[in-house]
N, C-alpha and C positions, 0 to 999 in steps of 0.2 A: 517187518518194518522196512520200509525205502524210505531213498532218500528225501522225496516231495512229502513225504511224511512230519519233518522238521523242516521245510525249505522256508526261509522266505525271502521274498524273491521282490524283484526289483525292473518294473519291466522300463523300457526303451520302445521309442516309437524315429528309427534311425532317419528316417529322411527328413523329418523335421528337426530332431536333437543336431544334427549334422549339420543342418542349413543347405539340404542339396536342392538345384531347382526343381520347380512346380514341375514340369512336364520335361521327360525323357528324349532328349535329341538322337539316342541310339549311336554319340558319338565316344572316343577314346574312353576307356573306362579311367573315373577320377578315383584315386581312393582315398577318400574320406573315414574309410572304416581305421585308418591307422590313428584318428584323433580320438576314438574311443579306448585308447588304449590307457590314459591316466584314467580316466574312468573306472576302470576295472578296480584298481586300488581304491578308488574313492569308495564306491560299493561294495567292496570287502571290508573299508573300516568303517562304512558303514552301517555294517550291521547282520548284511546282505548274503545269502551264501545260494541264490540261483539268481538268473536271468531271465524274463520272458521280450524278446527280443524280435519285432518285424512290423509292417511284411520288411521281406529281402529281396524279393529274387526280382525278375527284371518285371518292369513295367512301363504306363505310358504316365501315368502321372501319381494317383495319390500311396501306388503300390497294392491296391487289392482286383488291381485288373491284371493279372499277371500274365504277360506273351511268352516267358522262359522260366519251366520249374531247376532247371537246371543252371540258372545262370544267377550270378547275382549281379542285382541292378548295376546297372555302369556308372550312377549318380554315387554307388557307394566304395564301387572298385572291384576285383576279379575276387575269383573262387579263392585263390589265393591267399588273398587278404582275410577273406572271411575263414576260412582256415584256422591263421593263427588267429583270429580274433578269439575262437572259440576256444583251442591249444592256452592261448595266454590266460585265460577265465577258468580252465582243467587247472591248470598251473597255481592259481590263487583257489583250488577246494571249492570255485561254483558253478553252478549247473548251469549248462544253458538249454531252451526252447527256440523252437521258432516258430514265427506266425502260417498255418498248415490254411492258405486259400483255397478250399477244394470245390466249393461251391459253386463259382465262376471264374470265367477268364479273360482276358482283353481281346479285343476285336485283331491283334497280332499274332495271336495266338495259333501255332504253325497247322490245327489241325481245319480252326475257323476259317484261316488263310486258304486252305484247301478246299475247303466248301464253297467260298464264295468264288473259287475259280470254276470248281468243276460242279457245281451246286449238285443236281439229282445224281450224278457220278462220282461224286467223289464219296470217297470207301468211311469219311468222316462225319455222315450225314446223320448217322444214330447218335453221335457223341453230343448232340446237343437236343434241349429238349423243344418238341414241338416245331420241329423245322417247317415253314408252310409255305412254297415254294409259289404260290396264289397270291402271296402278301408282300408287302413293301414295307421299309422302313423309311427314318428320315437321313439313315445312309445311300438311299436310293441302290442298295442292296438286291433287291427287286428277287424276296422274299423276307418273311420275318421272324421271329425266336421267340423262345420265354428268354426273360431278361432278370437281374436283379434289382428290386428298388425301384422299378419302372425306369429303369437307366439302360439305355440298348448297347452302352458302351459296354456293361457286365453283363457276358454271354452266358447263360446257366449250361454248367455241365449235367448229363441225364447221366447221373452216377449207380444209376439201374442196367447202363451200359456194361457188359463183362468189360471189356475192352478197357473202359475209362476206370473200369475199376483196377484192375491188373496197370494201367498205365500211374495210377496216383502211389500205387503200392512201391512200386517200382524208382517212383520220386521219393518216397519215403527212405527206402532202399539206399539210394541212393546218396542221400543225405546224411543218414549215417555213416556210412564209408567211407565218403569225400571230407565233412565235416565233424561226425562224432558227434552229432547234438544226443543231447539226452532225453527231449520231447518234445511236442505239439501240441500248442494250442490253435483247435480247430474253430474256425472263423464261421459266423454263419449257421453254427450248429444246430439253433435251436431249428433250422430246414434243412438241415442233411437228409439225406435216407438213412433209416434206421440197419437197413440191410450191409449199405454204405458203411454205415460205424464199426457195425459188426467183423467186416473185414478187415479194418484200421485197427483193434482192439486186438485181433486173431495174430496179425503179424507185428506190433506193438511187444505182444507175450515171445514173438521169437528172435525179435532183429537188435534185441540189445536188452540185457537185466535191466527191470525195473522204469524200463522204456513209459513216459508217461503222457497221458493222452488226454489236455484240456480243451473244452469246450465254450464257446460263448453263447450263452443260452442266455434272455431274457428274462423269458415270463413260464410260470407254467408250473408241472411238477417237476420236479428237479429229478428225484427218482426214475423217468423215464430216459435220461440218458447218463446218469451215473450209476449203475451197478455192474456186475461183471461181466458182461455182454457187451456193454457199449462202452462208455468212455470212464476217468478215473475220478474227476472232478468236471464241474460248471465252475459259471463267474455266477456269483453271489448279486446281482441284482436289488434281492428284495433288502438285503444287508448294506447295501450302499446307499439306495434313497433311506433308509431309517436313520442311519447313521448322521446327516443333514439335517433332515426334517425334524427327527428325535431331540437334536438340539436347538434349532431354531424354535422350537413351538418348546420348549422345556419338558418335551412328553416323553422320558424313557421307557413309559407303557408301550412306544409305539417299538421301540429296540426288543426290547425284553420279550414280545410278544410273537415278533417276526424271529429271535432267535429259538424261542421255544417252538413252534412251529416247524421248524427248520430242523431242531434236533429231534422232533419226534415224527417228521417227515423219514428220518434216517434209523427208525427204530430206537429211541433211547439211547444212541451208542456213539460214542463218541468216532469211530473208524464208521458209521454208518454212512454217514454223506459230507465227507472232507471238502467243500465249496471253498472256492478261490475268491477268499473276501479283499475290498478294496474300498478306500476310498472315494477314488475318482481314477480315470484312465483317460485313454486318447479318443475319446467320442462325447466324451458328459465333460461339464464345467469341471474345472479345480474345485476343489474343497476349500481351496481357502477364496475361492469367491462364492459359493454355494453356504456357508458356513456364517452367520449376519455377527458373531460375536468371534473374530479371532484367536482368541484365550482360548476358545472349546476345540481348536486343533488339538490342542492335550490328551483331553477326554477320548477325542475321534480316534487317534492313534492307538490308545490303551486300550479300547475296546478292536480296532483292528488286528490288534497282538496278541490278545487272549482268549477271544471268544471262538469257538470251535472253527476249523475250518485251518486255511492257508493264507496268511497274511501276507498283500502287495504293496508297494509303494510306489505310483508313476513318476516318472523323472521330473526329476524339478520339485515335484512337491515338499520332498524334505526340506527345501528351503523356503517352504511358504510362496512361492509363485503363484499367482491367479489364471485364469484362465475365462474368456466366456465365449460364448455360441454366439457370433455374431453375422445377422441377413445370411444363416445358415450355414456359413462357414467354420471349420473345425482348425484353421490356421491357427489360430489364439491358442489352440489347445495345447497344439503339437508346435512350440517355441524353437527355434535356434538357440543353443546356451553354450557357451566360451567358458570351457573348463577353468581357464583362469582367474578368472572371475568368481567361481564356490571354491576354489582350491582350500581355503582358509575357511570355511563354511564347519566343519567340523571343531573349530575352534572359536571362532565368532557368532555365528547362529545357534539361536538357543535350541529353535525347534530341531537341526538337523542333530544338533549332540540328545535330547529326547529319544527322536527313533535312533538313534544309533544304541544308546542304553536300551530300547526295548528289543529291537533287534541280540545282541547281546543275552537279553534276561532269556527273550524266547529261545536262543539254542542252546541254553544251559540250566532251561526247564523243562524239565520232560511232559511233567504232566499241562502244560498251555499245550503238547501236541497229542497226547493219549489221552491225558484223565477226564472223567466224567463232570458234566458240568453240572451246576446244582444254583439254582437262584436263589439268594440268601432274606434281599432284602429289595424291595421293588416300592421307590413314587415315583412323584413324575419329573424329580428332581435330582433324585441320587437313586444306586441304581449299586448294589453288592451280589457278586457271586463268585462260584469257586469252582478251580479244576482241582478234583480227586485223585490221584493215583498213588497207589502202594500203600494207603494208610498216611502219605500227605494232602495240606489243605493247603492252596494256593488260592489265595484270596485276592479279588478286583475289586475294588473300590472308583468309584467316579461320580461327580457331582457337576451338575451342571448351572446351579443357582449360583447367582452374582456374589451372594454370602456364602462364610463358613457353614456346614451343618457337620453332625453327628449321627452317623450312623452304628446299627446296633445289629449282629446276626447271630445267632447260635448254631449248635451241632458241629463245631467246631474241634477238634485235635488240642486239648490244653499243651501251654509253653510260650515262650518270646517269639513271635514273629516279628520280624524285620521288613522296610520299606526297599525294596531293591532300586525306586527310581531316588528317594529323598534320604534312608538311609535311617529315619525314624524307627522305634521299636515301639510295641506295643506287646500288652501278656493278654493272654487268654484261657481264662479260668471259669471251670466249669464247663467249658465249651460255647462260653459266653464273648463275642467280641464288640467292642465298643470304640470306637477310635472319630476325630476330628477328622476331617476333609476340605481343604480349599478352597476358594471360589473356582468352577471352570477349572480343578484339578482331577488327578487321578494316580490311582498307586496299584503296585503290586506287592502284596504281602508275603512273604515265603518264610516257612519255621526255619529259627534260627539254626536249630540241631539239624536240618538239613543244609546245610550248608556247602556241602560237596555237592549234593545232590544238585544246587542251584547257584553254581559256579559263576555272579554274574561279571565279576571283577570290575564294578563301578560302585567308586568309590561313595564312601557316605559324607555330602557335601560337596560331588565335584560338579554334580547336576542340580543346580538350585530353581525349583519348580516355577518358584517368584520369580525369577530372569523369564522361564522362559514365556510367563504370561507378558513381564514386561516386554519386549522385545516385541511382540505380536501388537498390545497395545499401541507402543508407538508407532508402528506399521500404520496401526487402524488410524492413527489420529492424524498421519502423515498424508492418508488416502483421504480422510476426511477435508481435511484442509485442500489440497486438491477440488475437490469436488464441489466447497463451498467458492473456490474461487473461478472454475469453472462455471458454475450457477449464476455468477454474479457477471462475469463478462455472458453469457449468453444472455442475461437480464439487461445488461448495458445495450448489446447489440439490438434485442428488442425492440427496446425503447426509442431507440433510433430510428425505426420505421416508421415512416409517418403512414395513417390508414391509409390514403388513397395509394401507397404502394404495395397495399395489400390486395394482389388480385381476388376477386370475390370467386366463389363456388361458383362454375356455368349451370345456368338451370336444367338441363339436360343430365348430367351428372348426379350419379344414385350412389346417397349414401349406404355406406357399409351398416345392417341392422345392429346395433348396441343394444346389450341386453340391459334389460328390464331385472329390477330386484331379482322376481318371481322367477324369472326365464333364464338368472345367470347361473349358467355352467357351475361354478363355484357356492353358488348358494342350494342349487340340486343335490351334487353330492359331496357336499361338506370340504369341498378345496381353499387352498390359497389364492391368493391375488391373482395372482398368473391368468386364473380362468375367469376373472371377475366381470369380464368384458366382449366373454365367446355366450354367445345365445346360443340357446341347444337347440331352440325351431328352426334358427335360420340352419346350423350345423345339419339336424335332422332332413334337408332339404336340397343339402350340398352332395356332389357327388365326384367335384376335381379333387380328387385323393392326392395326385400330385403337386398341384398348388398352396396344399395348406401345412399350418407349423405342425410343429412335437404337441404345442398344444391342442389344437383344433385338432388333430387327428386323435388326439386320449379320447378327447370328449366325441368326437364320430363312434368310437368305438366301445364305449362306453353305452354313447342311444343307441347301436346294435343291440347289444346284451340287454337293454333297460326292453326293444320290443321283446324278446324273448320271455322274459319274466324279470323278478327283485336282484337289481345288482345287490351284489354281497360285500363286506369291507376286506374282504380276500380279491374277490375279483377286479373291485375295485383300485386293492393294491400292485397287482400283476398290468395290470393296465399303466397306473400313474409313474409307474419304477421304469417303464420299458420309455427308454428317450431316442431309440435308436430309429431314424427317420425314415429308412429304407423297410425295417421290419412293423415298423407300424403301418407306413402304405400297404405292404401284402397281409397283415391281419387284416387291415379293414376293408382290403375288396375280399376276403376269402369269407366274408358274413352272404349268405344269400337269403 
């Protein structure tokens, strides 16, 4: 057992939580890191016992162009600060991570800087891939590189380099000593080198117990970089679009299905494929704007705490923030937020006192982190299962219909199980369980007579389940009104245009092709809205990879696979989960 074994964690995306500028002046370091310091407590009583925390170290703007492994950004303040920040987080019992950018690096970067002076002489020329000294960029460079993302600002490192490889290890190295972190989450993963990992994993087992090594893997088999060779855990992708989707369409078929998969992706076994499950993070929408009914926050949560794997929470989210992707920007995402402001959010906000009780339940149940999982009871409405260990039964319940229902499961452990989040009891005789459920609620059942064992110390009634839907609802009704009264001044403004100040369409000007029933993207292979309006001939015919959305690019790569032969509701799902804009550009030129 380690400690990422029971973690859960709480990640931060600093340069936005912080408010530091968009682009790096490279002047007087600010430190900013000192404001994260009530934070710490807040994420301890939280619920919270690690941190996945970055990027950090120095850069030129979003932080994943890094010029200095050894520096932290000067937007956040010196080594120094980042020191204690980690010492004061040891100090409160939680772990911290850092974001491991090894992929690429920013065009500052001391070794690129090298190259571009002494180009075919300079001794840095292998460190990067595909140096073509024939070629130009739109740096006027006057040669050019592989790149990440189609973005020539991210230089790709050739991590098949000894050198770069000995050099990252060495940053690793380093960052243990200087800071004490306790792991890496590897950015990018799902295109490392596998040889790459192997070496990260090799000195991982020596530079510090229990040293832990995550991955940000999208699409794919998970297995190929979680076993004892490469890395410890992935991010749970296929687990985060279900968790949305599952509830907006009322289909826990589609959760149930993706977890079952997933655990027998990892052998049956509960320690088989530990995935770093999550709601939502600093690249995809908030959950609670991807989420069309508020109230199923509940649910989403419950199931992020109990279902196999490593439970995260992105900042902000405990208190219900939205977030969305907007003309492709990830600003919305990664918010500025004024600690004093949720100071009181543990007492006031429903949802954050939720996960703080589930946070609680999970590190005072063992078996949400070891025991075997077991599907009890499956529609497409409610949705019962249980984690196994020792000869107890930890029972999840979640219901996502607008009514009460009753669900029913057996092979059960007779005796009084108790509600850890509401405090209710229920018996179970004969190994027969039957108990009521909420609208858009969810529980964790734990045997009474275990009660040590599941130490959750939340009281019965201090977490009232009805708050916390209300509390979301008036959210929802608050937003809604908003929007109607938006609606209505964009209607007034309308209205006020008289036609002839309606420039017409110039005849010259070609419309964008709108798909036809037959031809929409979405009616092809059974999507939502989103696609309703991408034509797959005109897609099939396109080839600026770079100019097109998360959407258009699913569906490009999608008619890849469809020439090949029958997309699958697998492949199709590995496609539709992956939002990452950079990683879908290189899937879909790597089809030939």
């Amino acid at each position: 057992m380690a400690w990422y074994d029971e973690a859960v964690f709480y990640h931060i995306y600093p340069l936005g939580l912080l408010g530091a500028p968009k682009q790096n002046e490279y002047k007087e370091p600010v430190n900013r890191m000192k404001e994260l310091t009530p934070w710490i407590s807040h994420i301890k009583k939280a619920g919270f016992n690690a941190i996945y925390i970055g990027p950090l170290f120095e850069s030129v703007g979003h932080g994943y162009e890094t010029t200095d492994y050894k520096k932290l950004d000067s937007r956040l303040g010196t080594n120094e600060d980042l020191k204690k920040f980690v010492a004061d987080c040891h100090e409160e019992g939680v772990k911290v991570i850092f974001d491991g950018v090894f992929n690429h690096v920013g065009r500052d970067f001391f070794a690129f800087k090298d190259l571009k002076q002494n180009r075919e002489n300079s001794p840095y020329r292998d460190w990067f891939c595909n140096v073509n000294f024939g070629g130009n960029n739109e740096y006027n460079d006057g040669f050019c590189y592989d790149n990440w993302g189609g973005y020539n600002l991210l230089v790709k490192l050739n991590q098949r380099n000894g050198a770069v490889k000995d050099y990252i290890c060495d940053v690793i190295r380093f960052w243990v000593s200087e800071f004490d972190v306790d792991g890496i989450r590897l950015d990018a993963a799902d295109v490392l080198d596998f040889d790459f990992m192997k070496a990260l994993r090799s000195l991982a087992n020596t530079v510090k117990p229990d040293f832990w090594l995550m991955g940000e893997v999208i699409h794919g088999d998970y297995t190929r970089w979680v076993n004892g060779e490469t890395l410890h855990s992935v991010t749970n992708y296929n687990l985060h679009k279900a968790l949305y989707s599952g509830h907006n369409e009322h289909n826990y078929f589609e959760i149930a299905h993706t977890v079952k998969r997933l655990y027998e992706m990892g052998g049956n076994r509960p320690d088989g494929l530990k995935l770093y499950n999550f709601a939502d993070n600093h690249d995809v929408e908030r959950i609670a704007t991807r989420v069309n009914n508020k109230a199923h926050l509940f649910p989403i949560y419950v199931l992020t705490y109990t279902l196999p794997g490593v439970p995260s929470v992105y900042y902000g989210s405990e208190f219900g923030i939205e977030g969305k992707k907007e003309k492709g920007s990830d600003d919305s995402l990664r918010p500025a937020l004024d600690y004093q402001e949720y100071k009181d959010a543990l007492q006031n906000n429903q949802l954050t006192r939720i996960i703080a009780a589930l946070g609680k339940i999970r590190q005072n149940t063992p078996a949400l982190s070891y025991g075997v999982y077991r599907e009890l009871m499956l529609t497409n409405r409610q949705y019962v299962f249980a984690r196994s260990l020792d000869g107890i039964d930890v029972v999840v319940t979640v219901n996502n219909d607008d009514n009460e229902a009753t669900v029913q499961a057996g092979g059960l452990g007779d005796g009084v199980y108790k509600g850890a989040i509401s405090g209710r009891e229920v018996t179970v005789s004969g190994g027969n369980f039957s108990v009521s459920i909420g609208a858009g609620e969810g529980e964790i059942w734990i045997p009474a007579s275990a009660a040590s064992f599941a130490d959750t110390k939340v009281e019965a009634g201090e977490i009232k389940t009805e708050a916390v839907k209300g509390s979301l609802e008036e959210k929802k009704a608050e937003e809604a009104q908003k929007a109607e009264e938006a609606k209505k001044e964009a209607e007034t403004k309308e209205a006020k245009q008289s036609a002839e100040q309606k420039a017409p369409q110039a005849k010259d000007t070609v419309a964008e092709p709108k798909a036809n029933v037959s031809d929409s993207a979405a009616e092809k292979y059974g999507l939502d809205e989103n696609y309703a309006q991408i034509s797959t001939e005109s897609i099939r015919n396109r080839s600026d990879y770079d100019s097109m959305s998360v959407y258009e690019l699913q569906v490009a790569i999608l008619e890849k696979m469809a020439q090949n032969g029958p997309v699958t509701d697998q492949m199709k799902q590995t496609v539709i989960v992956n939002e990452h804009l950079g990683s879908l550009q290189n899937w879909v030129k790597s089809f030939r």
